[in-house]
C-alpha positions in Angstrom: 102.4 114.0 80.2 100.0 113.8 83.1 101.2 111.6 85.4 99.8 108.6 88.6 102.3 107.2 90.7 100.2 104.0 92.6 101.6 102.6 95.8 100.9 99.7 98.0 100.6 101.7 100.9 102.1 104.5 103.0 102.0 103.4 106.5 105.7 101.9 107.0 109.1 103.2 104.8 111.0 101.0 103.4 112.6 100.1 100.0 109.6 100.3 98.2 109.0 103.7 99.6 112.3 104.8 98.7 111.5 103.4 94.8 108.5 105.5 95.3 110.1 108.5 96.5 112.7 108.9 93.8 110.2 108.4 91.4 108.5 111.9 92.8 111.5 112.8 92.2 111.1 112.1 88.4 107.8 113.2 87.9 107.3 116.0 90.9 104.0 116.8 89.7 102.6 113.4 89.4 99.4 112.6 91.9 100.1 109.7 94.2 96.9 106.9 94.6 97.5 104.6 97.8 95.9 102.4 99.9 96.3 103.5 103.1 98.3 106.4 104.4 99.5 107.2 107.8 102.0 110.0 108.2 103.0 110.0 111.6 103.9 105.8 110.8 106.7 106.7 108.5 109.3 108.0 111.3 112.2 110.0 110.3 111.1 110.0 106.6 107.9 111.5 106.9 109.4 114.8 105.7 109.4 113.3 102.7 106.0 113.3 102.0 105.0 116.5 102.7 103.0 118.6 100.4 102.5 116.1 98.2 98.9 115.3 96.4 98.1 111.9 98.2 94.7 110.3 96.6 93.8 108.0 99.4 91.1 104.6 98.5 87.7 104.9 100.2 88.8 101.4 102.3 92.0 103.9 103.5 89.6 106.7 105.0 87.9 104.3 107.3 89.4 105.1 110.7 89.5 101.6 112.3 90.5 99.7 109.0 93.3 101.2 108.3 95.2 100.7 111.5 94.1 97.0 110.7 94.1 96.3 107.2 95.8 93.4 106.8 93.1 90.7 107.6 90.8 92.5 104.7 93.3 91.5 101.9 89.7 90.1 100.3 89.2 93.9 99.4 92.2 94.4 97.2 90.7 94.4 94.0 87.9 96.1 95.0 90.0 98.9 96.2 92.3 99.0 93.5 89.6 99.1 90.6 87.7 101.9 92.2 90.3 104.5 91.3 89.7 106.7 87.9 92.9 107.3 86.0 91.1 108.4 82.8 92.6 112.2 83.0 96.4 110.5 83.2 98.8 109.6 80.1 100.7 107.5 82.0 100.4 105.7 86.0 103.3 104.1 87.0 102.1 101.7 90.2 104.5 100.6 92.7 103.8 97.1 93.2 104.4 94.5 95.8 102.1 92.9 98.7 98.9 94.8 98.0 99.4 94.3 93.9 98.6 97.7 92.9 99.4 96.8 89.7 95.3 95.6 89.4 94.3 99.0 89.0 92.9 99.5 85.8 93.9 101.8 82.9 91.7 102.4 79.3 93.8 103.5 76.5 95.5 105.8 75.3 96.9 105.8 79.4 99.9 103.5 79.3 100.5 101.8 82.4 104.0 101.1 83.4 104.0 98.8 86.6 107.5 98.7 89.0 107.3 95.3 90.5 108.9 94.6 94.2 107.8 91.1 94.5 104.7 89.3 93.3 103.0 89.0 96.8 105.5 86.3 99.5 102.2 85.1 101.0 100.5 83.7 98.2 103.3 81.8 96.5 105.4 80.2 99.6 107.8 82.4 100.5 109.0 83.7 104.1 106.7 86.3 105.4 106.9 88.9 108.6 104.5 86.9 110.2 104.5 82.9 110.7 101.0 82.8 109.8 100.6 79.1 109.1 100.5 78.2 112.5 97.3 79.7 113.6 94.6 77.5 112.7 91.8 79.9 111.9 94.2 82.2 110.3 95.2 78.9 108.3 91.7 78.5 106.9 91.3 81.9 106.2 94.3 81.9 104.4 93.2 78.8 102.4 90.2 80.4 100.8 91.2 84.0 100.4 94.4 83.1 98.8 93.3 80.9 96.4 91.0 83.5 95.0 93.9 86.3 95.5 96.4 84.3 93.4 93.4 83.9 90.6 93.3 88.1 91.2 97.1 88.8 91.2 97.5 86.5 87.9 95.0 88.2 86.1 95.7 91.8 87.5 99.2 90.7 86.3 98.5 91.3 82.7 96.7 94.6 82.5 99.8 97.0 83.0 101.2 97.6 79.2 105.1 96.7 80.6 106.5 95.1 83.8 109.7 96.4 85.0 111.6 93.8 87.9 113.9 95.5 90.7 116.1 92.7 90.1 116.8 89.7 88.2 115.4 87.3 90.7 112.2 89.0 90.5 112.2 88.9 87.2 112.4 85.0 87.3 109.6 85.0 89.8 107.4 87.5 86.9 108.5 84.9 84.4 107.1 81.9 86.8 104.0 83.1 88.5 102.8 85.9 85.8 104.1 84.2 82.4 105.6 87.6 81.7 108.6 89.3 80.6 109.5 92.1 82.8 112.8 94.4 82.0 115.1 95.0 85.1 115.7 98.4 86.6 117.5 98.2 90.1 116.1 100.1 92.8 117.6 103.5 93.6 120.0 103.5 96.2 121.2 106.4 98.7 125.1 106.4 98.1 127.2 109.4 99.7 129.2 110.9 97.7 132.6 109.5 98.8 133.9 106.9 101.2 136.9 106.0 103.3 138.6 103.4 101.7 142.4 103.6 102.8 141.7 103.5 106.4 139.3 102.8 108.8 139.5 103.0 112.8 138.0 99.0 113.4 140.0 97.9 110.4 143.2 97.5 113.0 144.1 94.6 114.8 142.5 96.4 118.2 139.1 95.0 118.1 137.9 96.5 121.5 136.3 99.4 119.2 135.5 97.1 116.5 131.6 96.3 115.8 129.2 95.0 112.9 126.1 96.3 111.8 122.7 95.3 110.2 119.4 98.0 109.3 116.6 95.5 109.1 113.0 95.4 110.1 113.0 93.2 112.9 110.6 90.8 111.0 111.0 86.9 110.8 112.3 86.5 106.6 115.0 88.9 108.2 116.3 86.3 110.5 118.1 88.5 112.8 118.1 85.9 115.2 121.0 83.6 113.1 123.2 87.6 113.5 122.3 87.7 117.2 123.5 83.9 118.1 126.5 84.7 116.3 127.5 87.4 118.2 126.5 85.4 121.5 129.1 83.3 120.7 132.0 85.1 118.9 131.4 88.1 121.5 131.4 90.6 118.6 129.5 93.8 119.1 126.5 93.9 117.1 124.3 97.4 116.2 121.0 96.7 115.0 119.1 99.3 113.5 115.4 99.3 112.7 112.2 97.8 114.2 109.5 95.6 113.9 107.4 93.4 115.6 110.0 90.6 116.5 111.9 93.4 118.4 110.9 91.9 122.2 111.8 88.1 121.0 115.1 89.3 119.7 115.7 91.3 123.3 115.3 88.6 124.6 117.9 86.1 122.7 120.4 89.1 122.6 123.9 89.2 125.3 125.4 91.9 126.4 127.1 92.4 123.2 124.2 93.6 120.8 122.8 96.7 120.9 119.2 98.1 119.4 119.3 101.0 118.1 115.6 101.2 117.0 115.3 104.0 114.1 118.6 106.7 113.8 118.6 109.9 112.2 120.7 110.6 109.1 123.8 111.8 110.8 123.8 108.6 113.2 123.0 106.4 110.4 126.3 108.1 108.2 128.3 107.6 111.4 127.5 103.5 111.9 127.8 103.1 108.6 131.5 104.8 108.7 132.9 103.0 111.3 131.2 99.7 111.3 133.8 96.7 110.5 131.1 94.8 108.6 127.6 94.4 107.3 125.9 91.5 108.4 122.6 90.2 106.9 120.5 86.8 107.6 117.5 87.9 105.1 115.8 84.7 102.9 114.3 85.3 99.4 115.2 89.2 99.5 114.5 90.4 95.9 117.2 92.7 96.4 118.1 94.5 99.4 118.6 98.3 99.4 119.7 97.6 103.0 122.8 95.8 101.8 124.0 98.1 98.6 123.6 101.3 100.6 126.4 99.8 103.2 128.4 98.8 100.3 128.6 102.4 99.0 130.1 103.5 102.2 132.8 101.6 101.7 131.7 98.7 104.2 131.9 94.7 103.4 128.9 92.6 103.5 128.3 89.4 104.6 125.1 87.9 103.7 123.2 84.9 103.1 123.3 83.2 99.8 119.7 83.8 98.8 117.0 85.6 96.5 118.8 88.4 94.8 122.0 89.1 97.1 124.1 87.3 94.8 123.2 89.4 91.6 125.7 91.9 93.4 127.9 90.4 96.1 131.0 88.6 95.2 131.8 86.3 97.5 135.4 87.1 98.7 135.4 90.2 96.2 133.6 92.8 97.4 132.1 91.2 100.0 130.7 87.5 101.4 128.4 84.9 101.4 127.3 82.1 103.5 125.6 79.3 102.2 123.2 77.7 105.4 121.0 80.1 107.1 122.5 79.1 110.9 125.2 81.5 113.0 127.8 78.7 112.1 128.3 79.4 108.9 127.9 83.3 109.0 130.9 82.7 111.7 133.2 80.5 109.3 132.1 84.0 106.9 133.0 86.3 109.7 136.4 84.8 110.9 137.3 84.6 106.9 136.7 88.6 107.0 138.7 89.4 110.5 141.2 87.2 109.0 142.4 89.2 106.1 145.9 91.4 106.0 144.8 95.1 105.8 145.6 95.7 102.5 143.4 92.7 101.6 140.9 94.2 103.3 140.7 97.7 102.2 140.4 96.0 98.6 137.5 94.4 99.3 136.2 97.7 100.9 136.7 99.5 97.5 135.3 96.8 95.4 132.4 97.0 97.6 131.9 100.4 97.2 132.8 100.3 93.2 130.0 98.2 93.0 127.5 100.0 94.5 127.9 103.4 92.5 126.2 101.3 89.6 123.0 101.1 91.9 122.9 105.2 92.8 119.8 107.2 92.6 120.9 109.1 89.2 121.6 105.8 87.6 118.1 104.9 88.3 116.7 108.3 86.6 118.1 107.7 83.6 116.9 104.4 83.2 113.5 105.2 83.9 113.3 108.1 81.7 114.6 106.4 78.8 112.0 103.4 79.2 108.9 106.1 79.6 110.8 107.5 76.2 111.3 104.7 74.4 107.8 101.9 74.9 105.4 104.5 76.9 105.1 107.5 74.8 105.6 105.1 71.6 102.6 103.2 72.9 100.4 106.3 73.0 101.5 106.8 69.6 
């Protein structure tokens, strides 16, 4: 089969781009379509890119608009239904903010869409920005949206399936779309083996003992609720990642947290190894690759109760929960943890990491390949 691969756009990497990424993967000679792309804006990861066929929309080869795209979110179905897929049997779009899955297919294409999220900013839920505030940006809002969530609905129903990275996106398909969506998980990078008898922060001395979170420093992530946690317990906290909240959350931060801004792969291996605990504040996450990916080295999350966390963390099994998004509950979460004998410990380290090989990279192959075999090419006949 010839084959598309549609994505929102290329100008940040996160989990999306990772879903994307192993989906090259699948289909290496697939043609990518995309909004906007910007190389030098995926970091570390722009490696991964390279040499690849990237279609760019006519709105991403304008110079000034796509450094600032996100005010012209009226354009999105105009972008997205100027693309031609009439030469391709099958386009799999990566969908989330910027809907990709509008663009539109003629038979005999099949049209497989891989939904992140039905768009946060047109159905209530936390976005990066606290947009609501601005006035003008408030009556902007008002009108565009209103027509964007006519779009998104429609747009909705012209891929031929729906696939959900998780069973609270599903839900959300079920609610805003009137659809039925199967579930594939996300691919998640999990190394090959973990320490699970020991660890070098697991002892009583806690003078070398620290927690971790990898967010974008974004305001859903609420890594604000982490950082007045560790204000008050003391605890060292590593943040990795950026964002545009990073100069607020300097600000609020003691001497105790440190920002890392974006590691390489080694570094990354190396917190992740001898970290004590994942900690994680985000609201409404559909998933959070952020949060498996610590679980496959072996480290115990705590998180907050919300979106689809609990679809994979046990609380006091492999890992915690805490049920109000303020630093005094994540603390009653965090003394529970530090509180455990070793041996109780190192259990939940290897239940956390059982649970994560279910979410690994190959897992998510095979389940893609045997939906394209079982409704795409049946579709085409």
């Amino acid at each position: 089969m010839k084959v598309a691969l549609v994505h929102d756009q290329l100008a940040e990497f996160g989990g999306s781009e990772r879903v994307l990424v192993a989906l090259k993967k699948i289909f290496p000679e697939a043609d990518v379509f995309t909004l906007v792309y910007d190389y030098d804006s995926l970091g570390s990861h722009k490696h991964l890119f390279k040499n690849w066929k990237i279609k760019v929309s006519w709105f991403g080869k304008i110079p000034l608009l796509k450094k600032f795209y996100s005010p012209f979110r009226f354009l999105t179905p105009m972008i997205w239904e100027s693309f031609d897929f009439s030469n391709y049997d099958l386009v799999i779009s990566s969908s989330g903010s910027w809907m990709s899955k509008g663009v539109k297919t003629k038979k005999p294409t099949v049209h497989l869409s891989y939904i992140h999220h039905p768009p946060r900013y047109l159905y209530g839920y936390e976005t990066a920005i606290e947009w609501q505030r601005y006035l003008i940006v408030r009556f902007y809002a008002y009108i565009v949206n209103h027509f964007l969530r006519l779009w998104d609905y429609e747009s909705s129903q012209r891929p031929n399936f729906l696939i959900a990275n998780s069973e609270e996106t599903r839900k959300r398909i079920q609610k805003f779309y009137r659809r039925e969506a199967a579930v594939i998980y996300p691919p998640v990078n999990i190394p090959k083996s973990a320490s699970l008898d020991s660890s070098p922060t697991a002892q009583n001395d806690k003078r070398g003992r620290y927690y971790l979170t990898v967010s974008r420093l974004a305001r859903a992530k609420h890594v604000d609720v982490l950082i007045r946690a560790a204000n008050i317990m003391k605890f060292k906290l590593k943040i990795v990642g950026t964002g545009r909240d990073e100069a607020y959350l300097k600000s609020i931060a003691g001497p105790t947290v440190e920002f890392l801004g974006n590691v390489k792969d080694q570094e990354f291996k190396n917190l992740h190894q001898k970290a004590y605990a994942f900690l994680s504040a985000g609201r409404d996450e559909e998933f959070g690759i952020a949060l498996v990916e610590a679980m496959g080295y072996g480290l115990p999350v705590i998180a907050y109760r919300s979106g689809g966390v609990p679809e994979y963390v046990e609380d006091g099994i492999n890992s915690y929960l805490f049920n109000k998004l303020d630093e005094d509950s994540l603390i009653k979460k965090i003394d529970k943890l530090t509180n455990l004998p070793k041996e109780k410990y190192l259990e939940v380290k290897k239940a956390a990491r059982d649970t994560a090989e279910k979410f690994s990279e190959a897992n998510f192959k095979k389940n893609i390949l045997n939906f394209v075999k079982r409704y795409a090419r049946t579709t085409r006949g």
